[in-house]
C-alpha positions in Angstrom: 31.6 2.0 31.8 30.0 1.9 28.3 29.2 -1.4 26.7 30.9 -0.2 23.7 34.1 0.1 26.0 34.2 -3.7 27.4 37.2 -4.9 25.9 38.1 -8.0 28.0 38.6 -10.8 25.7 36.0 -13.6 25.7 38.5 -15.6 27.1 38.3 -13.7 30.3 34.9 -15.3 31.1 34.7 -18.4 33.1 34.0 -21.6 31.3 35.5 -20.6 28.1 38.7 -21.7 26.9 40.9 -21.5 23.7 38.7 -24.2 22.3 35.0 -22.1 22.8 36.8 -18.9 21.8 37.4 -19.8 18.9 34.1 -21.2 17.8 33.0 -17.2 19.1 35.6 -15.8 16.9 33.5 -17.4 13.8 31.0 -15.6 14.7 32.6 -12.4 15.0 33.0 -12.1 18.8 35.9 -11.4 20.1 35.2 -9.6 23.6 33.0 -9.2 26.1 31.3 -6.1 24.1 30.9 -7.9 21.1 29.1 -11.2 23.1 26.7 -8.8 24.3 25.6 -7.2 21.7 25.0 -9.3 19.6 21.1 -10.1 20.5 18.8 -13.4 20.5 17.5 -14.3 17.0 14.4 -15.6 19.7 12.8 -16.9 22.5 11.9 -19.9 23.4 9.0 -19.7 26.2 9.0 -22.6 28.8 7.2 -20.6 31.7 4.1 -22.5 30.5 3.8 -26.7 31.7 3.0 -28.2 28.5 1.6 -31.7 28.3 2.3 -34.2 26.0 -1.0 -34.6 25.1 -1.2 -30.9 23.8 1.9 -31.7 21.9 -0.4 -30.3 18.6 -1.4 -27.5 19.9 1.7 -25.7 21.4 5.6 -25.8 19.6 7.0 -28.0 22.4 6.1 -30.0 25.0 7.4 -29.0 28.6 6.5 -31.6 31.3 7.3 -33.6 34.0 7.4 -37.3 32.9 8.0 -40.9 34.2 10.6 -43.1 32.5 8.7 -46.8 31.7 11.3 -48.7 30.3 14.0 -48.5 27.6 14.4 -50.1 24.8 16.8 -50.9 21.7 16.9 -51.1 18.2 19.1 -51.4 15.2 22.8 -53.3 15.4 26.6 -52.8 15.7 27.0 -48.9 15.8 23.4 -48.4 14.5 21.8 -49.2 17.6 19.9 -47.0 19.2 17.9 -46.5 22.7 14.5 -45.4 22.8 12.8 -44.4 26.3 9.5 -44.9 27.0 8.1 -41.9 28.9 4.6 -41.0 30.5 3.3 -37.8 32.1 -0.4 -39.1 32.9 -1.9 -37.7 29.6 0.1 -39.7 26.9 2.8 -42.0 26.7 5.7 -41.3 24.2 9.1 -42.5 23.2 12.2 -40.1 23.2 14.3 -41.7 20.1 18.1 -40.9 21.4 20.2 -40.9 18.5 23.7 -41.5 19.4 23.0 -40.7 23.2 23.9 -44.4 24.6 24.6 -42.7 27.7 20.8 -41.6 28.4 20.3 -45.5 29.8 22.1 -44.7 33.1 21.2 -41.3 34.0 17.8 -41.5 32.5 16.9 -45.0 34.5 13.5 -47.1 34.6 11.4 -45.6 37.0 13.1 -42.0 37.1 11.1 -38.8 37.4 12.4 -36.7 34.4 12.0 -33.3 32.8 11.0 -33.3 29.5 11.5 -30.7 26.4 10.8 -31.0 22.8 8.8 -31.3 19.5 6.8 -34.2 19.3 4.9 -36.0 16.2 3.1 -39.2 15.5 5.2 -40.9 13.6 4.5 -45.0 13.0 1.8 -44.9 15.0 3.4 -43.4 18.4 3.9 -40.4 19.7 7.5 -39.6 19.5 10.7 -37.0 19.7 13.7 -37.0 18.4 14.9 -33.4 19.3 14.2 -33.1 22.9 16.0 -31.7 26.1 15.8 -34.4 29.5 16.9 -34.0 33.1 16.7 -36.2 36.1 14.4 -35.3 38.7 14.4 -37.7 41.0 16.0 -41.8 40.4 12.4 -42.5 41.7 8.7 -41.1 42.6 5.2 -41.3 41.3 4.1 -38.3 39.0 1.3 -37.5 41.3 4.1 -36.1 43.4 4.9 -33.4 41.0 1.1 -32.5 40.2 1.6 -28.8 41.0 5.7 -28.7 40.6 7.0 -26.3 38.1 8.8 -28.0 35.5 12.7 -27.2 35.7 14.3 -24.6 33.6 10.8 -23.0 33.3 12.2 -19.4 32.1 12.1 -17.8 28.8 15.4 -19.1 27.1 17.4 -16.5 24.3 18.0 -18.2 21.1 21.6 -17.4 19.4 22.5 -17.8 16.2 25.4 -20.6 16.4 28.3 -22.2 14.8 29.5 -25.7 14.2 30.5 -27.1 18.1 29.1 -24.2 20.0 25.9 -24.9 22.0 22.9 -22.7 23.1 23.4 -23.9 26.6 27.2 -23.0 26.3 26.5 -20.0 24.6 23.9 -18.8 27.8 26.4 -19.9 30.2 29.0 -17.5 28.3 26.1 -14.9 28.4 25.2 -15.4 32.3 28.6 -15.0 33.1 29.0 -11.2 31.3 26.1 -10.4 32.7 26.8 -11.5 35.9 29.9 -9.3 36.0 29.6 -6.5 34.1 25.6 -5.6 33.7 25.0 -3.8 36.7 28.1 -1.3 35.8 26.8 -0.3 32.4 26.5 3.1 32.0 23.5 5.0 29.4 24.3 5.8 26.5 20.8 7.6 26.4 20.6 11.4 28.4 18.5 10.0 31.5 15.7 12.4 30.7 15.4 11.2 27.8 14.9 8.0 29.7 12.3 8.9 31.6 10.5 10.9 29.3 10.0 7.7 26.9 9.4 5.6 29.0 12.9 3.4 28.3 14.7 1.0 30.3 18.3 2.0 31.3 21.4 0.3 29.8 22.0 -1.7 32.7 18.5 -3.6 32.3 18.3 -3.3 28.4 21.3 -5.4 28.0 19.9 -7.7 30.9 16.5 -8.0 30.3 17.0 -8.7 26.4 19.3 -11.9 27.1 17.5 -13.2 30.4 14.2 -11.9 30.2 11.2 -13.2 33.1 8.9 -13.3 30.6 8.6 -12.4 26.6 7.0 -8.5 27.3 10.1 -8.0 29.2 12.0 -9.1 26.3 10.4 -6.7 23.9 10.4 -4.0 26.5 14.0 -4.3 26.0 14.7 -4.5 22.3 12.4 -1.1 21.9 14.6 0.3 24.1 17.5 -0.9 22.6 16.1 -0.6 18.8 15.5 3.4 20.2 18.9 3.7 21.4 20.4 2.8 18.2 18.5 5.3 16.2 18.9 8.3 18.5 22.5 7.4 18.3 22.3 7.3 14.4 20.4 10.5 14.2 22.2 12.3 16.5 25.4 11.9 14.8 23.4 12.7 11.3 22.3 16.0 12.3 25.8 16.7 14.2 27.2 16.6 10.7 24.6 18.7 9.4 25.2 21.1 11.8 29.3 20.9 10.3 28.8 21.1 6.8 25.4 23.5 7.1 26.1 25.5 10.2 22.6 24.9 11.3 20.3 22.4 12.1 17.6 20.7 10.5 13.9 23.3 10.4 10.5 21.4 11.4 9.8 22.4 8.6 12.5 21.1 6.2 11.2 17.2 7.3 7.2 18.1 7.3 7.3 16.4 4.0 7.7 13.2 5.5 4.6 13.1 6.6 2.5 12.5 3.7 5.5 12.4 0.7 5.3 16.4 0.1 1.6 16.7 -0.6 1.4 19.8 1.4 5.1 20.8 1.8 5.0 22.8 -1.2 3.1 25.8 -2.3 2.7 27.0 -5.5 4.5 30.2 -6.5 2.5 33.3 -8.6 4.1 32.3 -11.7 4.4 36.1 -12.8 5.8 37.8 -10.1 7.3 35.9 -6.7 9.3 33.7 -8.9 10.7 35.6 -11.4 11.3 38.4 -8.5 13.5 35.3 -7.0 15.8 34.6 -10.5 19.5 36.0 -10.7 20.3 37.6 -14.4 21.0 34.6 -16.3 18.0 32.4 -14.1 16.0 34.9 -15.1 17.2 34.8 -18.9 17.1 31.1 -19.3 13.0 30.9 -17.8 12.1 33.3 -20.5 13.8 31.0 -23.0 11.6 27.8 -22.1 8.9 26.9 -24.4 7.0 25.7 -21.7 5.7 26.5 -18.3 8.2 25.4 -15.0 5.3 23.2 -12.6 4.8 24.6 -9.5 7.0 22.1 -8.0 10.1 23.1 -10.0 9.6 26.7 -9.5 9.1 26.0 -5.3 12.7 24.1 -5.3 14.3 26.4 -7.4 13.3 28.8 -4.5 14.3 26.7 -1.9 17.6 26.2 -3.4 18.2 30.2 -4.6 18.3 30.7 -0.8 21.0 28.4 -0.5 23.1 29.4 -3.1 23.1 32.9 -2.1 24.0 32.5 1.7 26.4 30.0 0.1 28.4 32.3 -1.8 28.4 35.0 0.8 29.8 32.7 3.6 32.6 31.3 1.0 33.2 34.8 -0.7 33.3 36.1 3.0 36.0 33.3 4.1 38.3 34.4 1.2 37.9 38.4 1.8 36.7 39.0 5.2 36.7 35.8 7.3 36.0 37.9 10.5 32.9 38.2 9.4 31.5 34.3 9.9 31.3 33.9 13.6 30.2 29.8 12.9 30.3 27.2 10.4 30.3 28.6 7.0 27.0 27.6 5.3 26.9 25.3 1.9 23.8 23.8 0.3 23.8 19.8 0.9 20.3 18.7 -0.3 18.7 15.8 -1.9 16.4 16.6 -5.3 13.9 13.8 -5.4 11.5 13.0 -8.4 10.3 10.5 -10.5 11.2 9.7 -13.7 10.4 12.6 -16.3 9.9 15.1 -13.4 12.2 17.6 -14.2 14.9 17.4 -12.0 17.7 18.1 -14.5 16.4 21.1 -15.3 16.0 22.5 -12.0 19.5 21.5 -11.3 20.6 23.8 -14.4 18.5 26.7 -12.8 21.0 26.0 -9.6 24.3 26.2 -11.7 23.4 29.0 -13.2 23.0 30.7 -9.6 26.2 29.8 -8.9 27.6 30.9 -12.2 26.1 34.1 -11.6 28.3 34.2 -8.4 31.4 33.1 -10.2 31.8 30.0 -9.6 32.5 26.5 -11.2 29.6 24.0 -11.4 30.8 19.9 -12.0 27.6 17.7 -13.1 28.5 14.0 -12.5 26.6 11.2 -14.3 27.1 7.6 -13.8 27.1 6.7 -17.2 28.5 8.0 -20.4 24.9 7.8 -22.1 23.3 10.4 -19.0 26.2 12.1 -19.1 26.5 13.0 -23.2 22.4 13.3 -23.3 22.9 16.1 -19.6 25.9 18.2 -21.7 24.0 18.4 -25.0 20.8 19.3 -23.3 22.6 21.8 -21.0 24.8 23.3 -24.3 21.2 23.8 -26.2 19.8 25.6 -23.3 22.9 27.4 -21.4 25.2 28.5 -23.8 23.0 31.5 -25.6 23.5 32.7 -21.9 27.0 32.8 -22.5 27.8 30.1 -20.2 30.6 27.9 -21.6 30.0 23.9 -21.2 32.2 21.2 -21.7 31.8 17.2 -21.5 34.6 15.0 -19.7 34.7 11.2 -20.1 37.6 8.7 -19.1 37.2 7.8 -23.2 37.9 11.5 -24.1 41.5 11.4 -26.0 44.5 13.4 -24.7 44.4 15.3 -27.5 41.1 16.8 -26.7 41.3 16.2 -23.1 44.5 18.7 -22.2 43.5 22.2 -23.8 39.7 21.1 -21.5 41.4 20.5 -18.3 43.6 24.2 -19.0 40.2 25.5 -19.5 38.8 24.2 -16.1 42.2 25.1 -14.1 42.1 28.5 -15.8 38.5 29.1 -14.8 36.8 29.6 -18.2 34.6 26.8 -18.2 31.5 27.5 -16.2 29.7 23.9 -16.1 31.4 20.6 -16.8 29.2 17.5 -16.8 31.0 14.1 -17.0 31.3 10.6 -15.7 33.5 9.5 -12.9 36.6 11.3 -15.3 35.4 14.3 -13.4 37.2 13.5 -10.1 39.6 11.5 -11.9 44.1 12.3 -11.5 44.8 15.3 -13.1 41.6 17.0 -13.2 41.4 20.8 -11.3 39.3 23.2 -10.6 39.6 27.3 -10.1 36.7 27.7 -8.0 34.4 24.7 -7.6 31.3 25.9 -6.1 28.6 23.4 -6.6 28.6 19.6 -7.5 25.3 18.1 -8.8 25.2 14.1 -8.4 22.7 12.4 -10.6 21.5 9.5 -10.3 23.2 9.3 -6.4 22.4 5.7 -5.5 25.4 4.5 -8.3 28.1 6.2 -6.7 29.9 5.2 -3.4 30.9 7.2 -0.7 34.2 7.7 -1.2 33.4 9.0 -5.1 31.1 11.2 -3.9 33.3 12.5 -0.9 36.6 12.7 -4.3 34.4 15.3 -6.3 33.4 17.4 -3.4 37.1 17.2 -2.1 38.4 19.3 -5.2 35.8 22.7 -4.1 37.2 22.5 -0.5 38.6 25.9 0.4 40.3 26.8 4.1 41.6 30.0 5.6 43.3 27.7 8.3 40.6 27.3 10.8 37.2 27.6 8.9 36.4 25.3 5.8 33.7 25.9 3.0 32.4 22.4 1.7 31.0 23.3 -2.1 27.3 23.3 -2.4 26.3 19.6 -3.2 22.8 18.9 -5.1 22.2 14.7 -5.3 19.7 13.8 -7.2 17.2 10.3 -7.7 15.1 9.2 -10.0 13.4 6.6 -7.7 12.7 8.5 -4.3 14.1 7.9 -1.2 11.7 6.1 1.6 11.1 8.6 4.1 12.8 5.6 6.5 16.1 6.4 3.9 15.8 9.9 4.1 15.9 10.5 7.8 19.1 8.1 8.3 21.5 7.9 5.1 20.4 11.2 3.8 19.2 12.6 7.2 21.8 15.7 7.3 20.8 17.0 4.3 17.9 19.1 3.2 15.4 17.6 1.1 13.3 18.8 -2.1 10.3 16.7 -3.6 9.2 17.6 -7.3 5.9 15.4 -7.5 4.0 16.9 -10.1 4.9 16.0 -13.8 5.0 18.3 -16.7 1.6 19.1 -17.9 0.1 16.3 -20.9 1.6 13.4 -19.4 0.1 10.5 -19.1 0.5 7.2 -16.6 2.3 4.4 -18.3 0.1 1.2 -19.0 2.4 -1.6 -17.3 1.3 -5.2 -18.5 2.2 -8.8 -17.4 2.5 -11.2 -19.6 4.5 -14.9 -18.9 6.8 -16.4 -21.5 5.0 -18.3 -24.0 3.2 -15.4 -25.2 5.4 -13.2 -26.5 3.4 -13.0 -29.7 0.3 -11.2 -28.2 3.0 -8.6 -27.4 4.9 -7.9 -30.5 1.5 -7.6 -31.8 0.1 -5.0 -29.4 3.8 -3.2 -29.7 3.4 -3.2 -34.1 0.2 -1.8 -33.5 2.0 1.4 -32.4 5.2 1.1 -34.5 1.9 1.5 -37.4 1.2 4.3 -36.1 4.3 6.2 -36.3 5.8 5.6 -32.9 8.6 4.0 -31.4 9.6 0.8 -29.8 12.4 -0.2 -27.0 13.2 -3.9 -26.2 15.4 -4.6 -23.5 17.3 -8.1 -22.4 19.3 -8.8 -19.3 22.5 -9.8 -21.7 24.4 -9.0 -24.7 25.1 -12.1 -25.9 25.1 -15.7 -25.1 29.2 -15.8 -25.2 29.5 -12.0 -23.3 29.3 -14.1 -19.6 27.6 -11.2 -17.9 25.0 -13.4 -16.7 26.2 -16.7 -14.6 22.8 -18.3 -15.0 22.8 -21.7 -16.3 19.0 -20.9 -17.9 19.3 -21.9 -21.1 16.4 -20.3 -22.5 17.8 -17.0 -21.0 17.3 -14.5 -24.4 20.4 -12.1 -25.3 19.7 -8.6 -26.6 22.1 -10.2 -30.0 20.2 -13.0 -30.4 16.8 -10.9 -30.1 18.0 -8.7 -32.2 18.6 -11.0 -35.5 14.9 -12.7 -34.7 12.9 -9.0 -34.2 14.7 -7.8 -37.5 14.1 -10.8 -39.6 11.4 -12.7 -38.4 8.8 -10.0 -36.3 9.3 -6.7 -38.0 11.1 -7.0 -41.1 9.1 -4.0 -42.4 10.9 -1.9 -39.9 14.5 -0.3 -38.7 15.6 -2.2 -36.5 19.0 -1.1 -33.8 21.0 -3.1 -31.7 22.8 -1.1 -29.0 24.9 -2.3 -25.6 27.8 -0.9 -23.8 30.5 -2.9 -25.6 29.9 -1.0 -28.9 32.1 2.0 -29.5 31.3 5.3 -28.0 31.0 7.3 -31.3 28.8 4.4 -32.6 26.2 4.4 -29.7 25.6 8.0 -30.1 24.8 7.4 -33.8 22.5 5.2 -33.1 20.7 6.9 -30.3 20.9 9.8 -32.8 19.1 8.1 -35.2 16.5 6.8 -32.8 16.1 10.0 -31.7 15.2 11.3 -34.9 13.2 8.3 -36.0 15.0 6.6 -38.5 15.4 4.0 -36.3 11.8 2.3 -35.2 13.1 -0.4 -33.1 15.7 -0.3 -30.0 16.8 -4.1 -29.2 19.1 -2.8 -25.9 20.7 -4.3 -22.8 20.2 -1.7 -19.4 22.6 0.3 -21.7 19.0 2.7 -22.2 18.3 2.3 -18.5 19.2 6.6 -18.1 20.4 8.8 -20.5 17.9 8.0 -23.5 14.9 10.8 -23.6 12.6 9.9 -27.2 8.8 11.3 -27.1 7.9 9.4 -29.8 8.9 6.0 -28.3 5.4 5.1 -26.7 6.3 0.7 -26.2 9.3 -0.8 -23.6 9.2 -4.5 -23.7 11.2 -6.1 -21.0 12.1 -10.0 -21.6 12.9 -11.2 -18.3 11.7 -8.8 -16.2 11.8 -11.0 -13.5 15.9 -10.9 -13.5 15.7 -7.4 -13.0 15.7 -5.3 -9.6 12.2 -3.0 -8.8 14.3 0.4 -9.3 15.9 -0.7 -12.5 12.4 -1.9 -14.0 10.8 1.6 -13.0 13.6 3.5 -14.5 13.6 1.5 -17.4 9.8 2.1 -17.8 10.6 5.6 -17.3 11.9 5.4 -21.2 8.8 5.7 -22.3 5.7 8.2 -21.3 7.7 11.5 -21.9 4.9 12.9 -24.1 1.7 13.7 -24.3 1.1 10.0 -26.0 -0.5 7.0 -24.4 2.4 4.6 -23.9 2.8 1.2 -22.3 5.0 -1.2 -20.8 5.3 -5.0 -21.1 7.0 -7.2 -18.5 7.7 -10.5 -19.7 8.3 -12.7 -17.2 9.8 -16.5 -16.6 7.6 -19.4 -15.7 9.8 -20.4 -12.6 9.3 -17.1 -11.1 10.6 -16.2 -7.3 9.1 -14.8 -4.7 10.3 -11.7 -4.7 10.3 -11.8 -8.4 6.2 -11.9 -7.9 6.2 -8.8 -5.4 8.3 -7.0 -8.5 6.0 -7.7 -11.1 2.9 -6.9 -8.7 4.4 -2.9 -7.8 5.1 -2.2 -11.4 1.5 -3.6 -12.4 0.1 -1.7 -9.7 1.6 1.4 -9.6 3.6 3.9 -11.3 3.9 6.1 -7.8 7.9 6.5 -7.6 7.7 7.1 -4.1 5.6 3.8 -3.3 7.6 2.1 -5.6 10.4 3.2 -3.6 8.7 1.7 0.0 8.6 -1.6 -1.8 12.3 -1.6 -3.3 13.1 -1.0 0.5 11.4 -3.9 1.7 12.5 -6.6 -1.4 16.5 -5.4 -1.3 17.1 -3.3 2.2 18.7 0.0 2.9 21.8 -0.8 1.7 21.3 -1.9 -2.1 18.9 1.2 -2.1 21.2 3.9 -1.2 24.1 2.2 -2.6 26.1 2.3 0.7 26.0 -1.4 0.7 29.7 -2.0 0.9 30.5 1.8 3.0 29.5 0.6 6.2 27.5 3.9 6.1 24.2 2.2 6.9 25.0 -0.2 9.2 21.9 -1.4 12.3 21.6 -3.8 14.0 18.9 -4.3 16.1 17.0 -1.6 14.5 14.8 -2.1 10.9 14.2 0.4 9.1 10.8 -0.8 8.1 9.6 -2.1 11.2 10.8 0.5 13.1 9.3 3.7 11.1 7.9 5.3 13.8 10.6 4.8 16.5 12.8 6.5 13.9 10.9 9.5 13.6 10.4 9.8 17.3 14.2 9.4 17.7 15.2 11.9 15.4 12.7 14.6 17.4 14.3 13.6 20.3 18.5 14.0 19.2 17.2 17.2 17.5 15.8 18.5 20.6 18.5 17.2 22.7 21.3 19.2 20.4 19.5 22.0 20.3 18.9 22.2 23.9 22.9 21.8 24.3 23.9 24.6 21.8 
């Protein structure tokens, strides 16, 4: 039987009632399964005699003592016994709070097991959180010289609830074990067992609640921590072998090994690539006023490859579906970069492969800001190829809206790029061949699953899924990419567009603001551009709980940077209450340089592309998460120009505030960036499947457990491939 299949009630086990059961059922166990999987927090070692005069050197004491006499103190229902104990190196007192009962079966002159954490506290040695058992009612200790000390085991610690023991919570787990361990069946192929050297079920599960001794404990959790990533991977790369119709290359996750440093080669600019380009691809590269870097040109590549056996499967599923003997093929990759690398523009190359084709491209944005700055760019650059382009918002009036969505049922829009409208009731599509996500981590499941949903074709047994691009700003830890994202294919642009130059990222704490307003005029002198960005609107909007008083709005900033620092200058206020029409004005304006100054909430986080802004100053910083501080740096340093951030930070600081403030100053590497954003916020904040359930571990961390994972994956790759 498989653990995952024990469905006896908790109840079932001897020793707990309705009472116990429902101090489990707080703690989400239910049956027999759930009980044992849910491991020890820790382990508490008591296979070592401790004495009580080592009671400084070790966590607890473990010992064999002698009780000397018994004693009382405070009145009425404050009284309290203390027991005087000696092991032959130290006399103590065990202070027993509200444990009357300890005078008759801990007597005078009793030989006792002892267990706690002991201090010096007025002048004697003493414990108030100990464990005791009788021995013997009498005895010298001399007696017991070379005994072990009862209950000397490794004990599992359990996280707990109010009434429930650890020593009913062991008993509960002894029990299980003791009827339904030895029956477990792998979940593991048993070569794979062997060849990794891994326990089997049957001892995993036994060994990790009742170890001997603490390396048989961790023998266990690596086996267990393997387990669940083979099982994680193995139903990844079964899915990509659904939607793909193949599995993962060696090659395709060789970038993983050092961040795509050697995964990519560079194309001859002159020939291989442009040998590689469709009609309009080809059209659109000999538009450019600058050079593609090598990076772009390697992924468009990559991604022509797919497009085209793309097309064929889906074209072949509609005309001749005798012809696809497996899975029809569609392109599911991630396109990774940093801020400024490109990626947008890569992602056009893609659309217009599939435009070549015939087919409809839907570019989804999370905000209306990306989304607007995505369809003007794309109008500008794709419609002198004839390629029609239309922008789709939930804001966009029926008016306007109905003769669009004709357009897109009727097929004569090529590319529509839009917010969450795009997937919205009512929307259709003729022939929906690729969806590009941007900025991926802001959409859920579900949404992303909605827009892919409306390019879904069948012929009644074989369905095409439509090519799928997702694209991030801040990359994916490799950790991310071989679990949430590990049936796709991944692409890496790295290098930036030739000029550009590392933003200068400066702390400064609040209280000397002036020294930055100065360093930030010296620029605006110059001709350039400044953003500053607050965590609010106003003090009235209530999008911040915090009680911090001194907690600046973008409003009230606003009013004091106009008047007060840089009266000389225009000054903007922008945030995503004001009217649609009226933010585009404004960014207009700033784009154009009539505006000098940008006073903004997260608003400008994507979606806002000025060369000539050079300065960001973030008030703040520390109330904003790693990602959203490198994307908001990512405003600035889109030109040739020297530009620079400043993080203005609170005096109260937290922790994890500190590590924020120390990665931005340190680095502007998205990818290690992107390791540390892991480590501050976990997988789930990162990927945005937070509330999906689609990352879900449990003994398993993805940080800790790095190199597991990799050797995992090898192993359900090999594994499937061995069965196909």
């Amino acid at each position: 039987m498989k653990l995952q299949d024990l469905k006896n009630t908790i109840e079932s086990l001897s020793g707990v009632g309705p009472a116990a059961a429902r101090q489990f059922a707080r703690l989400g166990i239910f049956t027999v399964a759930d009980l044992l999987q849910v491991f020890p927090r820790d382990y508490e070692d008591r296979t070592k005699k401790v004495s009580l005069a080592e009671f400084s050197v070790y966590p607890k004491v473990h010992t064999i003592c002698k009780v000397t006499a018994h004693e009382w103190f405070g009145y009425g229902r404050m009284r309290n016994l203390k027991i005087a104990v000696t092991d032959g190196t130290a006399t103590a007192w065990l202070i027993a709070f509200n444990r009357p009962f300890l005078q008759k079966s801990l007597p005078e002159g009793s030989i006792i097991s002892v267990t706690g954490k002991f201090e010096i506290k007025y002048g004697q040695l003493q414990s108030s959180a100990f464990e005791a058992e009788k021995i013997a009612d009498e005895g010298e200790l001399s007696e017991y010289e070379e005994a072990a000390v009862p209950d000397s085991k490794v004990l599992s610690v359990y996280p707990l609830t109010e009434g429930l023991s650890q020593k009913n919570y062991r008993k509960a787990i002894s029990q299980s074990l003791r009827q339904y361990a030895k029956a477990l069946e792998n979940d593991l192929p048993d070569h794979t067992i062997k060849e990794r050297h891994l326990l089997t079920k049957s001892q995993a599960i036994q060994k990790i609640h009742e170890p001997e001794t603490l390396q048989e404990a961790m023998q266990a959790r690596q086996t267990l921590i393997y387990e669940e990533l083979y099982n994680f991977e193995y139903k990844m790369l079964l899915r990509a072998l659904r939607h793909r119709g193949k599995l993962p290359d060696d090659t395709e996750t060789s970038y993983l090994e050092n961040n795509g440093a050697a995964y990519f080669s560079t194309p001859d600019k002159n020939s291989d690539f442009e040998k590689s380009l469709s009609p309009l691809q080809l059209e659109l590269y000999r538009r450019l006023p600058f050079e593609l870097t090598a990076d772009q040109m390697k992924v468009i590549q990559q991604m022509n490859e797919d497009i085209d056996k793309s097309a064929t499967d889906r074209n072949s599923l509609i005309n001749s579906p005798e012809k696809i003997t497996g899975t029809p093929f569609s392109m599911q990759r991630l396109l990774q970069g940093d801020v400024g690398s490109g990626k947008t523009l890569t992602a056009f190359f893609i659309c217009v492969r599939v435009i070549n084709y015939g087919g409809q491209c839907a570019f989804l944005a999370p905000t209306e800001l990306l989304a607007r700055q995505h369809a003007e760019n794309a109008a500008k650059l794709l419609e002198p190829l004839g390629i029609k382009v239309a922008f789709l918002t939930g804001n966009l009036k029926s008016k306007s809206r109905q003769p669009l969505l004709a357009a897109l049922k009727e097929g004569t829009i090529n590319l529509i790029i839009g917010t969450h409208a795009l997937f919205s009731k009512g929307v259709e599509y003729k022939n929906l061949h690729l969806a590009v996500i941007d900025e991926q981590h802001r959409f859920g499941v579900a949404q992303r699953e909605s827009i892919i949903d409306r390019g879904r074709i069948s012929n009644g047994t074989k369905t095409h899924t439509p090519d799928v691009l997702m694209m991030s700003a801040t990359p994916i830890p490799q950790t991310l990419a071989l679990t949430v994202f590990g049936d796709l294919d991944i692409s890496i642009i790295k290098t930036m567009p030739e000029g550009r130059k590392s933003v200068r990222t400066y702390l400064t704490v609040m209280g000397h603001e002036n020294n930055v307003y100065e360093e930030v005029r010296k620029q605006l002198r110059q001709g350039h551009q400044a953003y500053f960005v607050y965590p609010r609107i106003s003090e009235e909007s209530g999008e911040n709980t915090s009680d911090d008083k001194t907690l600046k709005s973008a409003s009230e900033m606003f009013s004091f940077l106009n008047t007060q620092v840089y009266p000389e200058f225009t000054c903007a206020l922008i945030h995503g209450k004001i009217d649609e029409d009226e933010q585009k004005q404004i960014l207009d304006d700033f784009k154009t340089g009539k505006i000098q100054v940008l006073i903004a909430t997260t608003v400008v986080e994507v979606g806002v592309d000025v060369a000539n802004a050079t300065c960001i100053v973030i008030e703040h910083a520390d109330r904003f998460g790693l990602a959203e501080l490198h994307q908001l740096r990512g405003r600035v340093g889109r030109s040739d120009l020297q530009s620079y951030c400043f993080l203005i930070y609170g005096k109260t600081i937290s922790q994890d505030g500190i590590k924020r403030m120390k990665v931005l100053h340190e680095t502007t590497d998205g990818f290690k960036i992107a390791e540390e954003d892991l480590k501050i916020r976990g997988p789930g904040e990162v990927t945005g499947t937070i509330q999906s359930g689609y990352l879900t571990l449990g003994i398993a961390d993805l940080n800790r457990d790095k190199e597991i994972l990799k050797i995992a994956r090898y192993d359900a790759l090999s594994n499937i491939r061995a069965e196909l």
